[in-house]
C-alpha positions as a LaTeX table, in Angstrom:
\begin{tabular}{lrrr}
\hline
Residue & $x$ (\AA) & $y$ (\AA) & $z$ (\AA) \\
\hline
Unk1 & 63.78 & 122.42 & 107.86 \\
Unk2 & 64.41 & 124.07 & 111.14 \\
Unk3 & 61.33 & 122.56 & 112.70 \\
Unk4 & 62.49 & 119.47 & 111.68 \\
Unk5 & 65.49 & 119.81 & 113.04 \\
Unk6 & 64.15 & 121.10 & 116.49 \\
Unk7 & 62.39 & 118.20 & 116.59 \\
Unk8 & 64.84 & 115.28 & 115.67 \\
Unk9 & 67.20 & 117.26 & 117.83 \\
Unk10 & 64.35 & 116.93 & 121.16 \\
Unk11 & 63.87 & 113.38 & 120.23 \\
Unk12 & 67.18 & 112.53 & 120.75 \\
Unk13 & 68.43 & 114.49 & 123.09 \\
Unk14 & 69.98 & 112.21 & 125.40 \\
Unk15 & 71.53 & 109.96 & 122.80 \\
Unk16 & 72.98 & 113.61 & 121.65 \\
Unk17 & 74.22 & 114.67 & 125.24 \\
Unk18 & 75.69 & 110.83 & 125.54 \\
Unk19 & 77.75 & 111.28 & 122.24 \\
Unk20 & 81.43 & 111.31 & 122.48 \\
Unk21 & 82.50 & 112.23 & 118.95 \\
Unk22 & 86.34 & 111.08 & 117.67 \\
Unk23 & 88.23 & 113.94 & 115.98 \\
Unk24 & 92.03 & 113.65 & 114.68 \\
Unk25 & 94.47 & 114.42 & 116.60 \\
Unk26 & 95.61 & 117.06 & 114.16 \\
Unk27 & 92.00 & 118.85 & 115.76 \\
Unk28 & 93.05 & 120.91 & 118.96 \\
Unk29 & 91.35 & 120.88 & 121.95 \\
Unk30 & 89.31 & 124.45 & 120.99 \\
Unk31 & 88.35 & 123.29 & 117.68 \\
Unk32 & 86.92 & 120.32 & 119.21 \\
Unk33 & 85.08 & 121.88 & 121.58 \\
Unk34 & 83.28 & 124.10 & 118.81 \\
Unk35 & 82.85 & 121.50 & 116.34 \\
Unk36 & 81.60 & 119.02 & 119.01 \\
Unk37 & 77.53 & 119.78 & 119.12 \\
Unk38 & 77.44 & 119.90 & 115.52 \\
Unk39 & 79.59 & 116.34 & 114.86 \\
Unk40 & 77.39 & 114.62 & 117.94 \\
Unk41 & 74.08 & 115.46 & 116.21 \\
Unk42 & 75.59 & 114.26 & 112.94 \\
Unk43 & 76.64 & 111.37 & 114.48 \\
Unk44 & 73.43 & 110.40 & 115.87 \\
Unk45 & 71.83 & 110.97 & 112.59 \\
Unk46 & 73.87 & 109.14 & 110.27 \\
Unk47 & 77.36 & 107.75 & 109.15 \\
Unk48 & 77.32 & 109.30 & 106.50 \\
Unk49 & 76.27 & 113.14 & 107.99 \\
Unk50 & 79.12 & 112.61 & 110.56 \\
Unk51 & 81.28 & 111.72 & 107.66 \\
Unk52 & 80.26 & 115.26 & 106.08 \\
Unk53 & 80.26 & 116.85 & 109.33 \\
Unk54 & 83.69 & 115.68 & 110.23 \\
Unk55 & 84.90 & 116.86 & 106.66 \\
Unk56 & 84.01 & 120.76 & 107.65 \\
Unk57 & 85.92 & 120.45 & 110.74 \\
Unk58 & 88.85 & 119.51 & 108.76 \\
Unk59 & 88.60 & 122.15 & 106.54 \\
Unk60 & 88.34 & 124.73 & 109.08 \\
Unk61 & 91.13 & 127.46 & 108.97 \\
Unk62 & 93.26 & 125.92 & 111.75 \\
Unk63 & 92.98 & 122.51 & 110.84 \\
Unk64 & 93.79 & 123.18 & 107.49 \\
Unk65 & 96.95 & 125.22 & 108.31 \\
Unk66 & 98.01 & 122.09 & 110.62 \\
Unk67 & 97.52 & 119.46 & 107.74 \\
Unk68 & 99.31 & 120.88 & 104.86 \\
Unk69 & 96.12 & 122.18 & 103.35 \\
Unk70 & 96.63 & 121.51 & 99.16 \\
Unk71 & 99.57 & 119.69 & 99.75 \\
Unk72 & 98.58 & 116.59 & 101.39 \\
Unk73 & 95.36 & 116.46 & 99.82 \\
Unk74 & 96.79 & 116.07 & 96.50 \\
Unk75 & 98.42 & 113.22 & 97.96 \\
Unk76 & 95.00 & 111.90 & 99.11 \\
Unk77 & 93.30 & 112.58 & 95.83 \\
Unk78 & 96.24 & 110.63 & 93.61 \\
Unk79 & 96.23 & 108.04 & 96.34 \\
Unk80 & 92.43 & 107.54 & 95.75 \\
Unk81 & 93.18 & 107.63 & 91.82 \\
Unk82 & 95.62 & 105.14 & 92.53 \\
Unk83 & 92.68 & 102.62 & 94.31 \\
Unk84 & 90.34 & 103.09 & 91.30 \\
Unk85 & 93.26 & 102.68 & 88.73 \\
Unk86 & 94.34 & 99.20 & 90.32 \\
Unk87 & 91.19 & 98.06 & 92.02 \\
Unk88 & 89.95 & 95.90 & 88.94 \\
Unk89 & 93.45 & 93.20 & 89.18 \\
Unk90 & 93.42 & 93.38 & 92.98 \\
Unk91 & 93.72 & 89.75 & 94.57 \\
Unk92 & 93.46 & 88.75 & 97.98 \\
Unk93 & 96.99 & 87.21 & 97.43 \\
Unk94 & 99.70 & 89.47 & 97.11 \\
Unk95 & 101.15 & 90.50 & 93.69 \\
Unk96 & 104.05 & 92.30 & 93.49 \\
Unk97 & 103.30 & 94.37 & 96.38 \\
Unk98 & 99.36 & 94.88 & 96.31 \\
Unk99 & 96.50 & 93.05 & 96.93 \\
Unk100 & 92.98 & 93.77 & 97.67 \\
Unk101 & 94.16 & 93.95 & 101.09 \\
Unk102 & 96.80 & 96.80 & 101.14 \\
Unk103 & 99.70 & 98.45 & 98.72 \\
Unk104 & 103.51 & 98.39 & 100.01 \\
Unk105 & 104.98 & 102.22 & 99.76 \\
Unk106 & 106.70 & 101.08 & 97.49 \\
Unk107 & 104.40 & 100.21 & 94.89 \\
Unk108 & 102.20 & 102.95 & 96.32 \\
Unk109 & 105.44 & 105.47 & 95.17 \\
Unk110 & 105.47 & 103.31 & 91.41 \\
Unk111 & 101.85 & 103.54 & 91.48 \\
Unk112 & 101.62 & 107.91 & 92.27 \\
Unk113 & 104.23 & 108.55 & 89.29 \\
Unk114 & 102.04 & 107.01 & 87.02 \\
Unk115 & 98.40 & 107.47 & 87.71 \\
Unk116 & 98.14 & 110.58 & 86.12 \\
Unk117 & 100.93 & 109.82 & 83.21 \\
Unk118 & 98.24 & 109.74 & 80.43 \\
Unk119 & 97.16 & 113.16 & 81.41 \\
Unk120 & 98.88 & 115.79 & 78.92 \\
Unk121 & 98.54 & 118.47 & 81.03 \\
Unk122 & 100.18 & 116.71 & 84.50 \\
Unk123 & 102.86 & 118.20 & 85.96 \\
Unk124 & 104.39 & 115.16 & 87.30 \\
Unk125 & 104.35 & 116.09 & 90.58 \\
Unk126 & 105.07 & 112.86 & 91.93 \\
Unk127 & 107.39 & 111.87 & 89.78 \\
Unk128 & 109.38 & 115.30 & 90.37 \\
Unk129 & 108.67 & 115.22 & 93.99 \\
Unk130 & 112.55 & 115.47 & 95.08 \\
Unk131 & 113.92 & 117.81 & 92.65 \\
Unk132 & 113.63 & 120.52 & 94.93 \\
Unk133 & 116.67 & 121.90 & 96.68 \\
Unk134 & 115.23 & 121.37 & 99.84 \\
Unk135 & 114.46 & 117.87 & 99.54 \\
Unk136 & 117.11 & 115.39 & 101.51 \\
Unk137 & 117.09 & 113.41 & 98.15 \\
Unk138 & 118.12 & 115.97 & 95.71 \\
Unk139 & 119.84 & 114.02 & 93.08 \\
Unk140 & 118.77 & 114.06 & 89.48 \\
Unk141 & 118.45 & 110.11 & 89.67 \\
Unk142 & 116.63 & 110.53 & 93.17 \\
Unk143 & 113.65 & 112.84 & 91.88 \\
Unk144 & 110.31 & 110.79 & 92.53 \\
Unk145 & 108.82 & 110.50 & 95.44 \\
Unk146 & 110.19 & 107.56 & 97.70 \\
Unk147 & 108.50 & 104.90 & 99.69 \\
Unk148 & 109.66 & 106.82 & 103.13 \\
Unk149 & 108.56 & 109.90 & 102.08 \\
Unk150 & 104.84 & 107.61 & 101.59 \\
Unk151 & 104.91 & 106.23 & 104.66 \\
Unk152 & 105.12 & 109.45 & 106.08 \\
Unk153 & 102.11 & 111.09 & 104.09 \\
Unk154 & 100.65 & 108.61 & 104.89 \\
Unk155 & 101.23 & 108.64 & 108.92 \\
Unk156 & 100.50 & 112.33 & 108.74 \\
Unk157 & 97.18 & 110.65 & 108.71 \\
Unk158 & 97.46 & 108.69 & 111.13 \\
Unk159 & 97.78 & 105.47 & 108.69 \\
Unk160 & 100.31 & 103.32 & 109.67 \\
Unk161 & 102.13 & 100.71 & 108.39 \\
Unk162 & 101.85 & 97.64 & 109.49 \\
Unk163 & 102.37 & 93.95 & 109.10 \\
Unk164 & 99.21 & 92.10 & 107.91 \\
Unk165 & 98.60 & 88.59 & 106.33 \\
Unk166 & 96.85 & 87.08 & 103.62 \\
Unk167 & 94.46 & 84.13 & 103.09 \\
Unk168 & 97.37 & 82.06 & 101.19 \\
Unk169 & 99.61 & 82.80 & 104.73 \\
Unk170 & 102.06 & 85.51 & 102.87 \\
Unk171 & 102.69 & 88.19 & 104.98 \\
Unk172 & 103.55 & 92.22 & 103.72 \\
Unk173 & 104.41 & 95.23 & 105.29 \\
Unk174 & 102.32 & 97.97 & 104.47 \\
Unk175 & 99.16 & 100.35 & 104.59 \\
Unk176 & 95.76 & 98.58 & 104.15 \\
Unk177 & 93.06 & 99.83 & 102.15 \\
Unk178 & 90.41 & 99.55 & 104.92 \\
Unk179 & 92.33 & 102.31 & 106.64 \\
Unk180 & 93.39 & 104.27 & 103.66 \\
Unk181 & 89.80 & 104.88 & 101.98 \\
Unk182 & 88.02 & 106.68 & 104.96 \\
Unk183 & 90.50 & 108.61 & 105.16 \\
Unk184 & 90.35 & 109.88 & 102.04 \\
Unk185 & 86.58 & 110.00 & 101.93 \\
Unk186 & 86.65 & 111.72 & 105.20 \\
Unk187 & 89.01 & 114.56 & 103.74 \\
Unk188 & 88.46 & 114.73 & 100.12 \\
Unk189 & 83.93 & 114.82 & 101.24 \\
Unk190 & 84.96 & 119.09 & 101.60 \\
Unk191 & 85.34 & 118.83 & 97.64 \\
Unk192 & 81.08 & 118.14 & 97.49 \\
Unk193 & 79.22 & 120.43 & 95.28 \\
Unk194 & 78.02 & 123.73 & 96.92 \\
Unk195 & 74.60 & 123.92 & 98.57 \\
Unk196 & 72.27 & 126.38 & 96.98 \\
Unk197 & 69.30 & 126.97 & 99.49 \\
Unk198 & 66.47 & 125.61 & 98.70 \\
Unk199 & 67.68 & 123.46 & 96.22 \\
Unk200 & 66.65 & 120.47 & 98.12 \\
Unk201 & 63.31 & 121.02 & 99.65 \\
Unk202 & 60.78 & 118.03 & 100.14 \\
Unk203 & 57.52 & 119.06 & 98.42 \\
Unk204 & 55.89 & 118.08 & 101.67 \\
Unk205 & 57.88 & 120.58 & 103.85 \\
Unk206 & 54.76 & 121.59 & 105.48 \\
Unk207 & 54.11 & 118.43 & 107.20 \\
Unk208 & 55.40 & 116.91 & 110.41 \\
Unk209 & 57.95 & 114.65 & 109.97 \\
Unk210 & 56.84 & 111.00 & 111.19 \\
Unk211 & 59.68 & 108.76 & 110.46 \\
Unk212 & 63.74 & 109.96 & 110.02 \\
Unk213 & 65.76 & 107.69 & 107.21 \\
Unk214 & 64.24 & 109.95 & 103.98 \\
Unk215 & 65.06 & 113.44 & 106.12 \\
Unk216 & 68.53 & 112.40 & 106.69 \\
Unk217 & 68.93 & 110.24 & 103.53 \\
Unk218 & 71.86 & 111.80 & 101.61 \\
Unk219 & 71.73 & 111.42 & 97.70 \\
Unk220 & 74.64 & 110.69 & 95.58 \\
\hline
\end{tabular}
């Protein structure tokens, strides 16, 4: 594997050098540049290794401590439970504040107290996500979470709401899907299985590699 690394890595060198890798701004500027030769040759690989590679510089100590570490991505993992729940009845129009396009927070906030309802064992976190003391909403009416309070998860990383329209010419207010799923994907990829060494091994690992797509090819 290291040969064959050595020598994808000499073959494309310069597109390697040339790489200019985008990291989140919640990344500082040290992180960056000690993440950066491992992202770039990721990046030049595939979408999908930079997606991976991307994932361990978010889970890095300081990164972690910076983006709320278990926290927020519990919010990204009931957001994503959220998608699969609705995604079968998604239109392109807009119905009652989703469509295929994008969620309003405020169907987003219905949507996070009850994706996990069925579960016996929940702790509805979501829908007791004010009844702390410290929360600016502390009411006993005001306990779940509240479409300002998902609009700022949500900006946390670095999805923004914004105006967008749909095919029939309605118009809503809100976070779009194509921005919220690679988020989570890029994340929520640190929760992969372990890799055991030598698990994976080609059974012609002796040979020279001749073409790239099966070495970088990442199964499922």
């Amino acid at each position: 594997m290291g040969r064959k690394l050595l020598r994808f890595i000499s073959d494309h060198e310069q597109e390697i050098a040339d790489c200019e890798p985008l990291f989140p701004d919640s990344v500082d500027s040290r992180d960056v540049d000690k993440w950066w030769p491992l992202v770039a040759i990721a990046h030049v690989a595939s979408p999908e290794l930079e997606r991976r590679a991307m994932g361990l510089v978010l889970g890095s100590s300081s990164v972690s401590e910076l983006t709320g570490g278990d926290a927020k991505k519990r919010f990204l993992q009931s957001v994503l439970a959220v998608y699969e729940s609705v995604k079968p009845a998604l239109s392109p129009t807009k119905d009652n504040g989703i469509s295929s396009k994008g969620i309003l927070p405020t169907r987003m906030a219905i949507e996070l107290c009850n994706v996990h309802r069925h579960e016996d064992d929940d702790d509805r976190y979501w829908e007791r996500y004010n009844s702390v003391k410290s929360s600016n909403y502390f009411k006993d009416e005001d306990m779940p979470i509240k479409p300002a309070q998902v609009t700022e998860l949500f900006a946390d990383f670095g999805i923004i709401k914004k105006t967008f329209s749909h095919p029939d010419g309605t118009r809503m207010d809100g976070h779009r899907w194509d921005k919220i799923l690679p988020v989570c994907n890029q994340y929520l990829s640190l929760d992969l299985p372990e890799y055991v060494p030598g698990e994976d091994l080609a059974e012609d690992h002796g040979k020279h590699v001749s073409t790239y797509p099966h070495v970088w090819e990442v199964q499922p």
